[in-house]
N, C-alpha and C positions, 0 to 999 in steps of 0.2 A: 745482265744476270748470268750467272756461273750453269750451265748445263751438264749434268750429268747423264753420260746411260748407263742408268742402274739395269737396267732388265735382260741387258744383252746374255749374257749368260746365266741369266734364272730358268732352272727345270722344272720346277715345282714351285707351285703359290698355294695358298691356303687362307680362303676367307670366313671368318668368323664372325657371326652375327647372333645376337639376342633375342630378337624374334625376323619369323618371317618379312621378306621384302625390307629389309637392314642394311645388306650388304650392298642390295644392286644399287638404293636410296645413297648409300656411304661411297663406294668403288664401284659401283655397275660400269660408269663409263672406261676405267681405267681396265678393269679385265675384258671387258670386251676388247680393248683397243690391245690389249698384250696377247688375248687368243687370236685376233686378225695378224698381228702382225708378228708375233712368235708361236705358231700353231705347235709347235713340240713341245710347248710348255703344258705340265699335268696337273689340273686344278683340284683342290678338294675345298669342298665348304662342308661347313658344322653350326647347324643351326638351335641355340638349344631350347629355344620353345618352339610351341605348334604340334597340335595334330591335326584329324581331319582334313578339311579344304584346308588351311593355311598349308599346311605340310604338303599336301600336294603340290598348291604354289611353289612353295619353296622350293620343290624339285622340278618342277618346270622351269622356273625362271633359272634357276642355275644351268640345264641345258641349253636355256637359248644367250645366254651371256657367256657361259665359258667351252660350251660344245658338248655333243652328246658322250663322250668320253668321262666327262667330270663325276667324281665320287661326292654323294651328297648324305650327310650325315643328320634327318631330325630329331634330337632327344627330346622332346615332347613335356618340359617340363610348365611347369605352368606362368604362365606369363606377368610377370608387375613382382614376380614373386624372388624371384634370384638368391637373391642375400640372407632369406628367410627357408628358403625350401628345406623340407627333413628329406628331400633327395640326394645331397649334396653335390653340386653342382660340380666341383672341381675334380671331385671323382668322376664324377659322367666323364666331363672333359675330357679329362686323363685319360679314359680306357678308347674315346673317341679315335684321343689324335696319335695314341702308342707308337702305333705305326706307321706313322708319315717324318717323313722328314723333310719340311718345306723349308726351301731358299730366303721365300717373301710369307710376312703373315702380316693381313688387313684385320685388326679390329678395332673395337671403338675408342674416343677419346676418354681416354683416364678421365676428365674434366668435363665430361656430359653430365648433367644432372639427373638424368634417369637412370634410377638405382638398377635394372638391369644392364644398362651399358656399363656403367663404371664400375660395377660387380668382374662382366667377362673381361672388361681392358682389363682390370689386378691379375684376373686367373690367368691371361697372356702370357704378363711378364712375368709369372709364376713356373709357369711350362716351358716356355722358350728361351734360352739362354744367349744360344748361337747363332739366331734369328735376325734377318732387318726384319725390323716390326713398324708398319707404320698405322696408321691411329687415324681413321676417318669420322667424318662428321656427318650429322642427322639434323639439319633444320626442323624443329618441332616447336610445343607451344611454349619450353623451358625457357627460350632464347639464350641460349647458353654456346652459342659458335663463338669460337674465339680467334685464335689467330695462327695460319700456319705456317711452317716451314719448310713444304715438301709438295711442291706442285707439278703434277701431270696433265699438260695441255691435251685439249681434246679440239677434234675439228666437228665441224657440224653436221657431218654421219657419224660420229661418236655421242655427240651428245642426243642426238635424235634417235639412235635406237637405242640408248640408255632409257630414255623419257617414253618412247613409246613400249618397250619392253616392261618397264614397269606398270604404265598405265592397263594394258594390253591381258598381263599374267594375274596380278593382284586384282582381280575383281572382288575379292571380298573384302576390301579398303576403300572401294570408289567413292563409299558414300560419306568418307573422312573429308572435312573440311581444308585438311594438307595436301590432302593425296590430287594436286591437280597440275597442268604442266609448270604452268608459271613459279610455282613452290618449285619443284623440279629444277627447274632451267636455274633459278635467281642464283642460287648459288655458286653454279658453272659460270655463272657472267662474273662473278663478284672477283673469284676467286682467278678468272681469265685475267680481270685486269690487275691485279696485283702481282700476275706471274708476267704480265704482260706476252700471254700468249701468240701465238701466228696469228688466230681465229678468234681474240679477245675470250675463248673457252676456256677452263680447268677445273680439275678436280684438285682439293686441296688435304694434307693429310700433317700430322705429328710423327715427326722422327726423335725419338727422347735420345736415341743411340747411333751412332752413323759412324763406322769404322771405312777412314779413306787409305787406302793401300794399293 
């Protein structure tokens, strides 16, 4: 299999999630594994539901995944709800991410079935032009994972403070019948062998656009 290093000169990344505990479930292990191992690199996540504890979450786990440095954005909008809000959601967006200008942007698969995910994947590829964008996946009860073309091997202190990070920060999900390791883990194995990882680990993601130069 073809390896690329995409990350070597990324300064900035930008992860986007629909609700809380999204992102680190989608890419946890992969930004973890790019703040160890490219610490210059400046994260911002933009979370657009949650208040409350969830919103606190949100901002916990995003320091302990991308470092206490990271800028964390919760617009608070209401959850299940996306495509329907008299908020407007891609305005919020918009005024969110004005000011950044990220290298990488993580969000969800255009092809999730949960009308909030594939709400924020449109508004992505609506905002970002100039962007690698790539497109993570959410094991839920849709069963909607399909198939990827962008895989980041993870070793097994990657995928174990992915898994414990999440178990650990998201205590107000514990009591979800997803929310447990073995959910966690399954798809880092799955997606390990098909990359045919070092560690049989990965994270797996959608690149709709990939400019090689």
């Amino acid at each position: 299999m073809l390896s690329v290093e995409a990350f070597a000169s990324v300064r900035s990344v930008l992860c986007l999630g629909a609700h809380p505990d999204d992102v680190e479930i989608g890419c946890g292990g992969t930004i973890y594994r790019l703040h160890r191992t490219y610490p210059g690199i400046e994260f911002s996540v933009v979370v657009m539901t949650g208040t409350g504890e969830r919103a606190a979450e949100a901002n916990a786990a995003a320091e302990r995944f991308c470092g206490p440095g990271v800028s964390v954005q919760v617009l608070g909008l209401q959850d299940g709800f996306l495509p329907y809000s008299t908020q407007d959601p891609k305005s919020r967006l918009s005024e969110a991410v004005e000011a950044l200008v990220p290298d990488v942007v993580f969000t969800h698969r255009r092809d999730d079935r949960h009308q909030d995910h594939s709400h924020l994947s449109d508004l992505t590829w609506q905002l970002f032009r100039d962007q690698l964008i790539l497109e993570y996946e959410i094991p839920k009860y849709d069963g909607d994972l399909g198939t990827c073309n962008v895989y980041v091997p993870l070793t097994e202190a990657d995928a174990g403070a992915k898994i414990d990070g999440i178990l650990d920060v998201y205590a107000t999900q514990r009591s979800k019948f997803w929310m447990t390791e073995d959910v966690l883990r399954a798809p880092l194995r799955l997606r390990g062998v098909e990359a045919r990882a070092p560690e049989l680990l990965a994270e797996g993601f959608v690149a709709r656009k990939l400019l090689l130069g």
